[in-house]
C-alpha positions, 0 to 999 in steps of 0.5 A: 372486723370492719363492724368492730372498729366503726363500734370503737370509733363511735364509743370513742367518739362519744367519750371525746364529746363528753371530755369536750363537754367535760372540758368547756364547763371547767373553762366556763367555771374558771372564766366566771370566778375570774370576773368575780374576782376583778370585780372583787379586786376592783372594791377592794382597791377602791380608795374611798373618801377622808374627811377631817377637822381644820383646827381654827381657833374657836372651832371644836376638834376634840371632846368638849364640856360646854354650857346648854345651848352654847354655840358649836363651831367646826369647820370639815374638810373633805377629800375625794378618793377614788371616786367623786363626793356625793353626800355630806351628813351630820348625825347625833347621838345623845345619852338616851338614844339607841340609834344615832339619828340626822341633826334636823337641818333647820338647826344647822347653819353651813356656810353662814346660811340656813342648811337646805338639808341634812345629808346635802348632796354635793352639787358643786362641780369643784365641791366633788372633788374636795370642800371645806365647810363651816358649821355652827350649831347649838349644843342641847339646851339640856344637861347631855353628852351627845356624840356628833358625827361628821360623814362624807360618801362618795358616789360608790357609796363609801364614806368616811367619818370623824366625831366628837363628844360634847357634854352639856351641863346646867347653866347656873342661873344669872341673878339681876337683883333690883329691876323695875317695872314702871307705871306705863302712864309715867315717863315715855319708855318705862312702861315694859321691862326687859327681863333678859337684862333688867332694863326698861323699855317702852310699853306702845307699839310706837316705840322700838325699844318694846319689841324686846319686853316681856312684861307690860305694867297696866297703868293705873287703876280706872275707878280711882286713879291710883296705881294698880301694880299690875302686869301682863305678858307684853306679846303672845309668845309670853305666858306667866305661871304661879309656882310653889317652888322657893327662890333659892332651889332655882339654882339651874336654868333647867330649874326655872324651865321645870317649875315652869312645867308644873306650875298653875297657870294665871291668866294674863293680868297679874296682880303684883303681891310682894314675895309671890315668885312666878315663872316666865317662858318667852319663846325658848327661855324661861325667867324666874321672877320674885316681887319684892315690893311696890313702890306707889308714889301719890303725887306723880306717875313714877310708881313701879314694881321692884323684882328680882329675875333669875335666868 
């Protein structure tokens, strides 16, 4: 009898340890989906960031159809949610992109300054709790339609985003008819020309007004005396092409800046030739010019060679 009720005491006392058993791991799973679902509950009730356009005269908040290369302005304003600011960040995605990619910071000018960065982090203790920013850049220098987004993330890695569309279209050319390149050994301050505006500027390093020239006539021919009707590019940033292209299918400025491209290059000392058209890069424009005739007066300096430019 005694035998039989320590056998049963053991069984039970076996199966009590395995209810035990049985009893702390469904405690164990439940306290375990309870942490998941407060950290689940804890995202889930973090507000994260905003970020909105100010609405400021000359400044863009909508889709917008501009010249190439106009300038942007916008101005952000960004606030805090849950959690303090981090980052702020400019993407753009043009027609021809299948991702949308960083705007290069070199092109972004933020707060009147250079932009050390793009994104930029936000390092200002007052700036983490909300900023505004102005913004400019330049809009594509080519027929395009480019979305730009604006976005702001917080130091839990939530962001916020706002965007436009800006769609470029070709600038039609300007024409300045008549300009004058004068003979460099005449009048001071005739010698180069602007060709921006048509005006003439000094061809000597001495006078100020040739920083702004892109063509310097020559002078006069060495042997004779006579005027040479001659020019070249006034600094290196100037290089001169011959095109086949007529005058009148420079309707755009993306015209100019294609004959440009696959046109004969000329050396540096052009021999003016009337109605002979070349095409000028300065930097990151592009002239057109058509010489129409020269101008040689024999008992004085003040020769020239007439043009027509088309920027």
């Amino acid at each position: 009898m005694k035998y039989k009720l320590l056998k049963e005491l053991k069984s039970g006392g076996k199966n009590l340890i395995q209810n035990m058993n049985k009893y702390f791991l469904v405690i164990a799973g439940v306290s375990f989906i309870q942490i998941i679902t407060s950290c689940n509950t804890d995202i889930s009730n973090e507000i994260g960031p905003s970020i909105g356009f100010e609405n400021e005269s000359g400044y863009i908040t909508n889709d917008v159809t501009l010249d190439e290369g106009s300038e942007i302005k916008v101005r952000i304003k960004a606030f805090k949610g849950s959690s303090e600011l981090k980052e702020f960040a400019i993407y753009q995605k043009s027609s021809n992109q299948i991702q949308e990619s960083l705007v290069r910071p070199e092109l972004l000018i933020v707060d009147n300054k250079p932009s050390i960065g793009n994104p930029s982090f936000v390092n200002d203790l007052n700036d983490k709790t909300s900023f505004v920013k102005n913004i400019y850049f330049s809009s594509s220098k080519y027929a395009d339609t480019i979305i730009y987004t604006f976005e702001v993330t917080d130091i839990n890695r939530i962001n916020s985003r706002i965007q436009f569309l800006v769609i470029t279209k070709d600038v039609i050319t300007d024409l300045i008819a008549g300009a004058k390149l004068f003979n460099r050994e005449g009048s001071p301050g005739r010698g180069g020309i602007d060709l921006q505006t048509g005006t003439s500027t000094g061809s000597l390093t001495s006078d100020s007004t040739s920083a702004t020239a892109e063509l310097f006539d020559l002078g006069n021919n060495i042997t004779t005396g006579t005027y040479a009707a001659r020019f070249a590019p006034a600094n290196p940033e100037t290089s001169i092409k011959a095109t086949l292209d007529t005058w009148d299918s420079f309707i755009t400025s993306k015209n100019i800046e294609e004959a440009y491209n696959t046109g004969n290059n000329v050396g540096t000392v052009i021999t003016a030739i009337p109605n002979s058209i070349y095409t000028i890069k300065n930097g990151k424009l592009y002239f057109a010019i058509k010489i129409n005739k020269i101008v040689d007066t024999p008992n004085s300096n003040d020769d020239y060679i007439e043009m027509d430019i088309k920027l």
